[in-house]
C-alpha positions in Angstrom: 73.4 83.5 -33.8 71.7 82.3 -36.6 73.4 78.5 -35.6 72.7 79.1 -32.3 69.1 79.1 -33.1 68.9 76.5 -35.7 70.8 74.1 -32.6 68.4 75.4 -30.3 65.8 74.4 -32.4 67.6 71.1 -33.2 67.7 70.8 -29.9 64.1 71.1 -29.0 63.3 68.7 -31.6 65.6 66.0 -30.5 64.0 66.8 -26.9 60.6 66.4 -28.4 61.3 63.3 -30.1 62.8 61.4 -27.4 59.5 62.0 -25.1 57.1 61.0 -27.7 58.8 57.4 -28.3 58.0 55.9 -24.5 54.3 57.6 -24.6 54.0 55.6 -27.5 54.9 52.4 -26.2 53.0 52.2 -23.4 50.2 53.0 -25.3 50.7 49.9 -27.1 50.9 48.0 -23.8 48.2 49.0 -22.4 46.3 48.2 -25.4 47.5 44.7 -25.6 46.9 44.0 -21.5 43.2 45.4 -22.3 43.0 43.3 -25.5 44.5 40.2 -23.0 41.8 40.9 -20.4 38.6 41.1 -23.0 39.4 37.9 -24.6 39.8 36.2 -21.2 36.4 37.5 -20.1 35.2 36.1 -22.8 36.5 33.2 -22.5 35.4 33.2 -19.0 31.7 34.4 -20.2 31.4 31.3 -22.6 32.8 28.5 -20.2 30.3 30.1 -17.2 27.7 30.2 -20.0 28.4 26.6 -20.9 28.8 25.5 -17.4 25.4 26.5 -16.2 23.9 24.6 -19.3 26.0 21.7 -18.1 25.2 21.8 -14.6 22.0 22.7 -15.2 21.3 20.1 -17.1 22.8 17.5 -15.2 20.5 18.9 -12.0 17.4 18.4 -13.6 18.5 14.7 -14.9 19.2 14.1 -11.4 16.1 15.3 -10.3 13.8 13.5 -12.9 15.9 10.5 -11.9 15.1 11.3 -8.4 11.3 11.5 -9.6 11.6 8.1 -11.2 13.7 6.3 -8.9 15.6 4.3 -10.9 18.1 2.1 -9.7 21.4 3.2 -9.3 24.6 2.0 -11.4 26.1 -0.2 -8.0 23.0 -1.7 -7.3 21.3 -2.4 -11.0 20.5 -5.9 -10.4 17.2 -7.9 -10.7 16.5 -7.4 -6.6 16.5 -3.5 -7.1 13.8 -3.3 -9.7 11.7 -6.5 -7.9 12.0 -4.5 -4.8 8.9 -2.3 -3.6 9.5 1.4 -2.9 10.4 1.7 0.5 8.9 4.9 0.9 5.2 5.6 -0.9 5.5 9.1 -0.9 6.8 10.6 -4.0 6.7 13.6 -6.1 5.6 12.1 -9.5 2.5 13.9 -11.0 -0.3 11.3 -12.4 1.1 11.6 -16.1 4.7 10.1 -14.9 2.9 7.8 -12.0 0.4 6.4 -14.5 3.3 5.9 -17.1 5.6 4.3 -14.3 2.8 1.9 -13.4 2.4 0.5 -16.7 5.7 -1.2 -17.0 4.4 -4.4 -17.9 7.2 -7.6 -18.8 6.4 -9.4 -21.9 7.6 -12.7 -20.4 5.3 -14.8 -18.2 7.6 -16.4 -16.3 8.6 -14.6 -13.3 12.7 -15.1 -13.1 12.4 -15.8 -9.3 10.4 -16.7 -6.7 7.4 -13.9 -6.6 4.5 -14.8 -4.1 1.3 -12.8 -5.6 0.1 -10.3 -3.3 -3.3 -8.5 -2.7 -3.5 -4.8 -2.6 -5.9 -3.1 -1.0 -7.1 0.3 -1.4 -8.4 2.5 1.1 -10.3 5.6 -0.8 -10.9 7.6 2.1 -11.4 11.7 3.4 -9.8 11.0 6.4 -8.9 8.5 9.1 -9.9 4.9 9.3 -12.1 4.6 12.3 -12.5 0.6 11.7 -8.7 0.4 11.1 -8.8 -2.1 15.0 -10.7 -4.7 12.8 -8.5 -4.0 9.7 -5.7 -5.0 12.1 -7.1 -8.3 13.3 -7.8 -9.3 9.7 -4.0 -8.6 8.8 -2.5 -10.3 11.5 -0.2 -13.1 10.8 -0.4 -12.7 6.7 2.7 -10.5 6.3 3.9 -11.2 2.6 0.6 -11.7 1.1 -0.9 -8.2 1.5 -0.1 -4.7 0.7 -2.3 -1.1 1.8 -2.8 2.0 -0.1 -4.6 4.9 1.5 -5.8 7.8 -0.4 -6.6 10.2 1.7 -7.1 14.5 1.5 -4.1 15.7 0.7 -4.4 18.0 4.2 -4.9 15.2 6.4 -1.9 13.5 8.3 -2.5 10.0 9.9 -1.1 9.3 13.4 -0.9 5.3 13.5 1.9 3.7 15.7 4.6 2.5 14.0 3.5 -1.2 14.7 0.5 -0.6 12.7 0.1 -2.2 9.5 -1.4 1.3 8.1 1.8 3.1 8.9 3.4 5.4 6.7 1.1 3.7 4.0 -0.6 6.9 2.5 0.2 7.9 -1.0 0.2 11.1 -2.8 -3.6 12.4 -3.0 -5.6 15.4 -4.5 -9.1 16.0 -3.6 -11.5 13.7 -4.4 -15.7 15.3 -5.1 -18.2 12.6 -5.2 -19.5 12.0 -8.2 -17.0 13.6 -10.2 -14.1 12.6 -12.5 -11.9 13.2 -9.3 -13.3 10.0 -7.9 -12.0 8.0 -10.7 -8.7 9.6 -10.8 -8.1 8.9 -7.0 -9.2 5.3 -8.2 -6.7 5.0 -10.8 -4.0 7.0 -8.6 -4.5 4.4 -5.9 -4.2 1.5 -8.8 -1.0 3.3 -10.2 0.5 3.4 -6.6 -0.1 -0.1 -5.6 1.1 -1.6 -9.0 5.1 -0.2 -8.3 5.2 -3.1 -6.1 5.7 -5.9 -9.0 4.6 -8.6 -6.4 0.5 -6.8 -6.3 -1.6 -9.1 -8.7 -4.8 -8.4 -7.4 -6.5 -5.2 -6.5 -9.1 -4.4 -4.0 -10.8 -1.2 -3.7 -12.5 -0.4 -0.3 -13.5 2.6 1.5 -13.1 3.6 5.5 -16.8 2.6 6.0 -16.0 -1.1 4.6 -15.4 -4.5 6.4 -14.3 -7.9 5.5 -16.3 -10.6 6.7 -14.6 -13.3 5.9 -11.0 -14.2 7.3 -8.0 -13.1 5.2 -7.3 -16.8 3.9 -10.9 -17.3 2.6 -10.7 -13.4 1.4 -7.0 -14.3 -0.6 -7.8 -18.1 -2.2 -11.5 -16.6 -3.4 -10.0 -13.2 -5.3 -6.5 -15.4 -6.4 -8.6 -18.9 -7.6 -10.6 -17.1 -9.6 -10.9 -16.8 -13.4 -12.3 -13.3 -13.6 -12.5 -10.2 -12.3 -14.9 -9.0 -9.6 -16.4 -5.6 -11.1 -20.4 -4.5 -11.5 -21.7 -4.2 -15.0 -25.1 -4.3 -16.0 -27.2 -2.6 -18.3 -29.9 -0.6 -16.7 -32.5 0.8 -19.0 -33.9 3.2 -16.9 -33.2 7.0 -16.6 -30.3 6.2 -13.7 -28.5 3.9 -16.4 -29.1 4.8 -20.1 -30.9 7.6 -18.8 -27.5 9.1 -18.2 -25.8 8.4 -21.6 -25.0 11.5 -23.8 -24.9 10.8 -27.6 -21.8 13.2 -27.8 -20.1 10.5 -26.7 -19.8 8.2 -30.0 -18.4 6.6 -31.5 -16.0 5.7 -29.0 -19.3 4.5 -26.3 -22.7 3.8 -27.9 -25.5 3.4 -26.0 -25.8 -0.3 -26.5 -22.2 -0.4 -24.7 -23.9 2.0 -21.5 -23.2 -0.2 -18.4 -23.7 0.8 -14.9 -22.1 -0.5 -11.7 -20.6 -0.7 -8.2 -17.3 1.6 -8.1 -15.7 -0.7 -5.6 -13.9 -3.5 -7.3 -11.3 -6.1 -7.2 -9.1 -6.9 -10.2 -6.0 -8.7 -11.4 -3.0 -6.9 -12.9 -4.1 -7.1 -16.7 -7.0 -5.1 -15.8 -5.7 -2.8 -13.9 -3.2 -1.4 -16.2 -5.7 -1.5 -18.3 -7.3 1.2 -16.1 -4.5 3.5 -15.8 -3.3 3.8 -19.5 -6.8 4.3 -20.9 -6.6 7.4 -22.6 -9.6 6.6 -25.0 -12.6 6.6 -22.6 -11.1 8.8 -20.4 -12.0 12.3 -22.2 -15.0 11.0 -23.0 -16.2 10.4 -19.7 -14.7 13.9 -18.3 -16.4 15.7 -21.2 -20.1 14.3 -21.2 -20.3 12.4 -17.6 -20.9 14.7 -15.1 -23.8 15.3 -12.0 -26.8 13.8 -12.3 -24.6 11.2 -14.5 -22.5 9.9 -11.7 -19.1 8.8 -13.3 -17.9 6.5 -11.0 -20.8 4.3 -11.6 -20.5 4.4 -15.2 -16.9 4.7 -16.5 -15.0 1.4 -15.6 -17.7 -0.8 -16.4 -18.5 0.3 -19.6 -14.9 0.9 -20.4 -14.0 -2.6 -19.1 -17.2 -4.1 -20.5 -16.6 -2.9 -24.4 -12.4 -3.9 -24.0 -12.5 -7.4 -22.5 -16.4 -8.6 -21.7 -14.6 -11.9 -21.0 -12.7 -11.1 -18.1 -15.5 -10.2 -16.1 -17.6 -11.7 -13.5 -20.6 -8.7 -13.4 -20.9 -8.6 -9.8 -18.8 -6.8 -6.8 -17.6 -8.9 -3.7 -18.9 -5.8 -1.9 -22.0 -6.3 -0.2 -24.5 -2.3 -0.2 -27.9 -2.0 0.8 -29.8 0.0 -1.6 -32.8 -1.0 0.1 -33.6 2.2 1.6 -33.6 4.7 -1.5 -31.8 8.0 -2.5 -28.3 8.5 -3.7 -26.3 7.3 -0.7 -26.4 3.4 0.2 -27.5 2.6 4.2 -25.1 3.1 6.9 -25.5 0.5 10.1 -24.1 1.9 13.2 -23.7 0.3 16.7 -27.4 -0.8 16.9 -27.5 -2.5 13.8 -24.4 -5.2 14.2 -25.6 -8.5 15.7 -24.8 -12.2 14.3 -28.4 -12.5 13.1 -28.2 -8.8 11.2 -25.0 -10.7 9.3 -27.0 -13.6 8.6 -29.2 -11.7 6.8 -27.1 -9.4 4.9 -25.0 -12.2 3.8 -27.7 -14.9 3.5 -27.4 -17.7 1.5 -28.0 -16.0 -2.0 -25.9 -17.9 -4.5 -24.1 -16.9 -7.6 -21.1 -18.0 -10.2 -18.3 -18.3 -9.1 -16.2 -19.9 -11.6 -19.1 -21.7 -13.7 -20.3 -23.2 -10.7 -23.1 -21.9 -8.1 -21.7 -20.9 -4.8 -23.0 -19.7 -1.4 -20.1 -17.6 -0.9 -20.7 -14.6 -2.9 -19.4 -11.5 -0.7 -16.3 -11.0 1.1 -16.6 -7.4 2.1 -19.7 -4.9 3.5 -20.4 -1.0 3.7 -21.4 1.3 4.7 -20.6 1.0 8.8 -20.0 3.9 11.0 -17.5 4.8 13.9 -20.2 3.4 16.3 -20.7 -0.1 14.7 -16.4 -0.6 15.8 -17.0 -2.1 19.6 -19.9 -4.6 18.2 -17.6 -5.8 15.3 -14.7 -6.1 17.3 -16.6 -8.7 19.6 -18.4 -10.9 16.8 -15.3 -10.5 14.9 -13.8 -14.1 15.8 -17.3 -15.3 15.7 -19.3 -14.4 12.7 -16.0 -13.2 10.4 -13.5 -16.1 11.5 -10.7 -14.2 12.4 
């Protein structure tokens, strides 16, 4: 009995034993495929992880590349980066447009053939209602010309694609008279037009402005000359000095206070000049605001302390002040005759040069919608083209 019992129990121990061993084991197993599958997802973890950095990175390369338009790798040759943008609308901010812009070659000599071009700048709110006499000025100058339009940035033009306006807007913001905004839709337009390496000379109009002279007088006048066509003058009344804040030393005095027309023409050197200024600048935004009307007051005295030489002191855009108050005479439909042009344009003289010319104005404001059908007729006439 007594064996019986210690076999029995023998028995349930050998029993016991040999169901615990395979429990055991796939314990184990399990363990390990668990252990397996963690360090995978981890692996899999840190390769997503460094992936998205990767890809992430290389997306916004591309897309600041895409900002910048560089050139690509098969076509990094001398005609790509000579080569105006094909399209002017872009999605730089100022900062990277105004650093763009100033891309400036040390060298002189141009390694090919470049034909200097004149860039004209159209600081507008809207459409260009004289855009028919724009047209006729253009025609049959291709090569030598370029347009910029600054318009609102809510306002879409609708010109055929024959025009020589077409898809010629840039990238605007709003603009408020007599505010800092002005001069940054000034310097924006400058920034713009000076991607196109062949722009030399720089010509800021407005939609109420006319040329009356013919494109080959308006080109050999603005390229022949040794300086640059931008008001400056010191007025010593309350609408010049009158206007100067002290805060604004030592950087501007007010022996350095000039006042002028905003609507210029300049050559290359003095337009980059314009958009890297970061010296004036703050100045200006700080301690030149309503009743001191910036646009009247920052590029010539900027211009005026940094290269005096360079400058002429007188716009080639005729205004009649004539009549008083802030805003210049506007001449509609009644106005425009061949003997209202005579006298306008007259036969003042000036410098041109170091030597006294007639021809002292190439360009006229303010003219509204109306004045179009008039100017259109005395066009070939009076203006030569």
């Amino acid at each position: 009995m007594q064996a019986r019992i210690m076999n029995g129990e023998n028995g349930k121990d050998s029993v016991s034993c040999t169901r615990t061993g395979p429990n055991k084991s796939w314990s184990f197993k399990i363990l390990y495929i668990i252990l397996i599958f963690l360090v995978l997802g981890l692996g899999v973890c840190i390769l997503s992880m460094n992936m998205i950095r990767y890809l992430g990175l290389r997306n916004m390369v591309l897309r600041e590349s895409s900002r910048l338009e560089p050139c690509h790798d098969a076509s990094n040759t001398l005609e790509c980066w000579i080569k105006p943008p094909s399209n002017l609308m872009h999605n730089m901010n100022d900062t990277e447009l105004f650093w763009r812009a100033t891309f400036a070659p040390r060298i002189q000599e141009y390694p090919y053939k470049r034909v200097p071009k004149l860039a004209f700048m159209f600081l507008t709110r809207g459409p260009l209602p004289l855009s028919p006499l724009w047209e006729r000025f253009f025609q049959g100058n291709q090569g030598l010309y370029s347009i910029y339009v600054h318009a609102l940035p809510t306002y879409r033009a609708n010109y055929s694609t024959s025009s020589v306006f077409y898809g010629r807007q840039i990238p605007s913001q709003v603009t408020e008279w007599g505010k800092m905004s002005m001069c940054d839709a000034e310097r924006r337009l400058l920034a713009n037009a000076m991607l196109d390496l062949s722009n030399e000379y720089f010509v800021l109009l407005s939609e109420a402005c006319i040329p009356t002279r013919n494109f080959t007088i308006v080109y050999r006048y603005i390229s022949k000359s040794h300086y640059n066509f931008l008001g400056s003058y010191d007025d010593r009344g309350p609408y010049g000095r009158g206007r100067y804040d002290r805060r604004m030393e030592p950087e501007v005095t007010l022996e350095q206070w000039r006042k002028g027309s905003q609507w210029f023409e300049v050559n290359r050197e003095l337009a980059v000049r314009i958009v890297e200024d970061k010296v004036y600048y703050p100045k200006f935004k700080e301690f030149c605001k309503p009743a001191c009307y910036v646009d009247e007051h920052y590029f010539p005295t900027m211009l005026t302390i940094l290269v005096p030489h360079l400058l002429a002191n007188r716009s080639l855009t005729y205004t009649d002040w004539s009549r008083g108050g802030p805003h210049p005479a506007t001449y509609g439909k009644k106005d425009v005759s061949k003997d209202f042009f005579d006298k306008i344009l007259g036969r003042r003289m000036c410098f041109y040069n170091h030597r006294l010319v007639f021809l002292c104005q190439l360009f006229a404001r303010k003219f509204a919608p109306s004045a179009l059908e008039p100017l259109l007729s005395l066009s070939s006439e009076v203006f030569g083209y």
